[in-house]
C-alpha positions as CSV (number, residue, x, y, z in Angstrom):
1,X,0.0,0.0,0.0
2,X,1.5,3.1,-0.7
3,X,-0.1,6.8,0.3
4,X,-0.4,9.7,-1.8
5,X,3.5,10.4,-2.7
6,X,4.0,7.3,-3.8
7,X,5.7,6.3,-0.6
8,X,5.4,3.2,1.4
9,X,2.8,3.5,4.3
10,X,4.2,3.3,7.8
11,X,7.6,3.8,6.7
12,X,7.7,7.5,8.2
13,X,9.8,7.8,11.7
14,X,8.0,8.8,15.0
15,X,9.7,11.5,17.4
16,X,8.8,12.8,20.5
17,X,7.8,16.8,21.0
18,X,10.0,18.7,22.7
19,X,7.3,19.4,24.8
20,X,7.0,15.9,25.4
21,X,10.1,15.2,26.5
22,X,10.5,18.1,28.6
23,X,7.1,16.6,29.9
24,X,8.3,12.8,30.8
25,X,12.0,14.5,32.1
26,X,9.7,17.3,34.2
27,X,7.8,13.9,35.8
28,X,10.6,11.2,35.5
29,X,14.0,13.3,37.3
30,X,12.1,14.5,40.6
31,X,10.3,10.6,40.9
32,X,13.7,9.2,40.9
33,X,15.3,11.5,43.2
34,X,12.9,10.8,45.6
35,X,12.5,7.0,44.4
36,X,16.0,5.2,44.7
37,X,16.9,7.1,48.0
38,X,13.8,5.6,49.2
39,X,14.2,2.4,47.9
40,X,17.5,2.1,49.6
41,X,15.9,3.1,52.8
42,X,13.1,0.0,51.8
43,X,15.8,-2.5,50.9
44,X,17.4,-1.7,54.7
45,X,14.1,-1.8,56.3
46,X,13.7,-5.2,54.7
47,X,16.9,-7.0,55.5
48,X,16.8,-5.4,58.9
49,X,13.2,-7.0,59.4
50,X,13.7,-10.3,57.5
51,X,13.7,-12.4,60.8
52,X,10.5,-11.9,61.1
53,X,9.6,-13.9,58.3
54,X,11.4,-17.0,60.2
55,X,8.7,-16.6,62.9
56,X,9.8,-16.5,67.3
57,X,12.9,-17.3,68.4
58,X,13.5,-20.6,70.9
59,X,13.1,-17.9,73.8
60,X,9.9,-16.7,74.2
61,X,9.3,-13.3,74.5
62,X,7.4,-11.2,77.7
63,X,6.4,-8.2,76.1
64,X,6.3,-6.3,79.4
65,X,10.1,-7.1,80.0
66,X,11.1,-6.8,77.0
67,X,9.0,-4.1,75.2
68,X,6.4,-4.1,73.0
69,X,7.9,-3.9,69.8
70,X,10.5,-6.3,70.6
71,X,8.2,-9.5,70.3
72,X,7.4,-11.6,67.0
73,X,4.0,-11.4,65.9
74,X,2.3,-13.0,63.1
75,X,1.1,-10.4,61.5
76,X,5.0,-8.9,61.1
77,X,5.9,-11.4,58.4
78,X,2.3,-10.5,56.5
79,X,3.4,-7.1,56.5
80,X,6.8,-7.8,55.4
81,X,5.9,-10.2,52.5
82,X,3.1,-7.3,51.4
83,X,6.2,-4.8,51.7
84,X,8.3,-6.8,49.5
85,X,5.8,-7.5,47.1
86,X,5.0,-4.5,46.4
87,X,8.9,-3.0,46.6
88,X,10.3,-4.9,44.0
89,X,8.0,-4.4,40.9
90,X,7.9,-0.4,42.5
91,X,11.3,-0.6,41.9
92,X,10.8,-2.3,38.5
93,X,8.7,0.3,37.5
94,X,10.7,3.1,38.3
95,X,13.7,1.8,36.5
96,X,11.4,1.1,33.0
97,X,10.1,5.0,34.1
98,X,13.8,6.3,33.4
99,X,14.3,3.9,30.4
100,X,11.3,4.4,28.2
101,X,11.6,8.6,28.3
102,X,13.2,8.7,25.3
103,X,10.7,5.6,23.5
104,X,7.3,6.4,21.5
105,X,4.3,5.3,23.0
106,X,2.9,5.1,26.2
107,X,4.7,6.4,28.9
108,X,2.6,7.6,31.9
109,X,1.7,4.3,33.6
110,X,5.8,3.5,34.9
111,X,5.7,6.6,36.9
112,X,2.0,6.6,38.4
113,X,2.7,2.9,38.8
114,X,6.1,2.8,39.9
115,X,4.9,6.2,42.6
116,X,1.9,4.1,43.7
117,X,3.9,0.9,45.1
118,X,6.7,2.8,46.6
119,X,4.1,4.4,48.8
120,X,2.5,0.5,49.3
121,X,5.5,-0.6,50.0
122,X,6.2,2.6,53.0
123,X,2.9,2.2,54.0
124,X,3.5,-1.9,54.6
125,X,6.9,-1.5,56.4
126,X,5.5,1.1,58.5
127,X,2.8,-1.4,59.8
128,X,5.6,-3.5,61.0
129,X,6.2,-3.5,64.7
């Protein structure tokens, strides 16, 4: 099929605006300034709460001796696993956020995605004890 120059159809290359661009870098640099510091924050918060996904220790624990917070509870490794599960593809998302700037097509759903289970993934590790 050709179109009305007698040139091929769908052979013609597809930029981004300016506009665009400046649009995507405008949303995409703050998000990841405030995105990988975070997530580094996240992966600590993670490592330094992974015992809780092995469940109580051979000592039991008196929360009035040794403080509230200090005791395993069940619902720490729920928390944990929801925090991780939603961390990692955040994290996913943000990187494909900085990748496919420069790329045609739809754009918008890495950051709105990637900003929405960072703050899933804060809100979970907060709920941890």
């Amino acid at each position: 099929m050709t179109t009305v120059d007698d040139r091929p159809e769908g052979t013609e290359p597809v930029t981004i605006r300016a506009r665009t661009r400046a649009l995507r870098l405008g949303a995409a640099i703050p998000l990841a300034i405030v995105g990988f510091p975070l997530l580094l924050g996240m992966a600590f918060n993670l490592i330094w709460w992974s015992p809780a996904l092995s469940g109580p220790g051979p000592d039991p624990c008196d929360p009035a001796v040794d403080g509230w917070g200090a005791c395993w509870r069940p619902e720490q490794r729920t928390f944990w696993i929801v925090a991780a599960a939603a961390g990692l593809p955040g994290a996913v998302c943000l990187v494909l956020t900085l990748v496919r700037i420069s790329r045609t097509g739809r754009w918008w759903p890495w950051p709105i995605a990637a900003a929405a289970l960072l703050v899933a993934c804060s809100l979970a590790l907060s709920q941890i004890p």
